[in-house]
C-alpha positions in Angstrom: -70.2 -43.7 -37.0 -68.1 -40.5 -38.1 -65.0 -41.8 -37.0 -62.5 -43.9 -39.1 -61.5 -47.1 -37.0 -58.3 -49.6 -38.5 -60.8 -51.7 -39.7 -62.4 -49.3 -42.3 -58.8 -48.1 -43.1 -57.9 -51.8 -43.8 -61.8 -52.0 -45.8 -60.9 -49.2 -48.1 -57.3 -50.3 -48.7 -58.6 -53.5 -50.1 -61.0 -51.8 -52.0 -58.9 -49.6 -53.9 -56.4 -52.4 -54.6 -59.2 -54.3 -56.3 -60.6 -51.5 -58.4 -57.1 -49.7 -59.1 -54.2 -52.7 -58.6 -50.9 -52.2 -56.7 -49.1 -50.4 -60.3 -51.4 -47.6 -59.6 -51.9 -46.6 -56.2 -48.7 -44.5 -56.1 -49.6 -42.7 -59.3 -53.3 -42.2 -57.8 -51.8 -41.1 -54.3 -49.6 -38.4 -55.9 -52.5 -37.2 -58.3 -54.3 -36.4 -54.5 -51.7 -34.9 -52.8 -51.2 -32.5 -55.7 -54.8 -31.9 -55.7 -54.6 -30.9 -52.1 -51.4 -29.0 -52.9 -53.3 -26.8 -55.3 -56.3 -26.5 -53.4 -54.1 -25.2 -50.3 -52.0 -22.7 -52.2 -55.4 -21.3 -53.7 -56.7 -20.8 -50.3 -53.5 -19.0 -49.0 -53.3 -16.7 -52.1 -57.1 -15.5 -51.5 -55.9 -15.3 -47.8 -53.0 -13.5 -49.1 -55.4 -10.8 -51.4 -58.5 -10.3 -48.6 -55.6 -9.2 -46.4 -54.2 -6.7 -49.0 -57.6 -4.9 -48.9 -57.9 -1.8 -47.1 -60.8 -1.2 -45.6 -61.8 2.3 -44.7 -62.0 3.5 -40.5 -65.6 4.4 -40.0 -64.7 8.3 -39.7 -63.7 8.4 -43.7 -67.3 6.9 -44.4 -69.3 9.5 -45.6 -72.5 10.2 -43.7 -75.8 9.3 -45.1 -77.1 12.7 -45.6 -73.7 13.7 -47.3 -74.0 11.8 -49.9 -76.2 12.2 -52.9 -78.9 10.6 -55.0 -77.9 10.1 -58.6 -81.3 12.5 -59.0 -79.5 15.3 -56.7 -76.3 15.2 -58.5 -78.3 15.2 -62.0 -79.9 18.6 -60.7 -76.6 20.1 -59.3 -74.9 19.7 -62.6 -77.7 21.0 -65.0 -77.8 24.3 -62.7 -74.3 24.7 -62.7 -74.1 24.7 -66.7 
């Protein structure tokens, strides 16, 4: 059932000659395939920036008890004035 046989190609050309005539097929086909166009060269450009990101190596990663609760660091900075 989830495969496309000639006969439902041939179904669904017919159909979309009724519903859209023969004058506007092309215009209809092109309106797709720049849809698809757009749609690929958006996927490529997030490809492109997701491989731009740099992702720190687990050594730079601080240690949990290294870093500080926004409490801690309120503390530190009202000794040090």
């Amino acid at each position: 059932m989830g495969e496309f046989s000639l006969t439902h190609l041939l179904v669904l050309a017919i159909i979309l000659l009724v519903f859209f005539g023969p004058s506007r097929l092309p215009q209809l086909g092109k309106s797709i395939g720049k849809a698809f166009r757009g749609f690929k060269s958006g996927l490529s450009e997030i490809d492109a920036e997701a491989k731009d990101v740099v992702t720190p190596a687990p050594e730079q990663l601080k240690k949990p008890d290294e870093t500080k609760t926004f409490h801690q660091a309120e503390k530190d900075s009202k000794k040090t004035e």
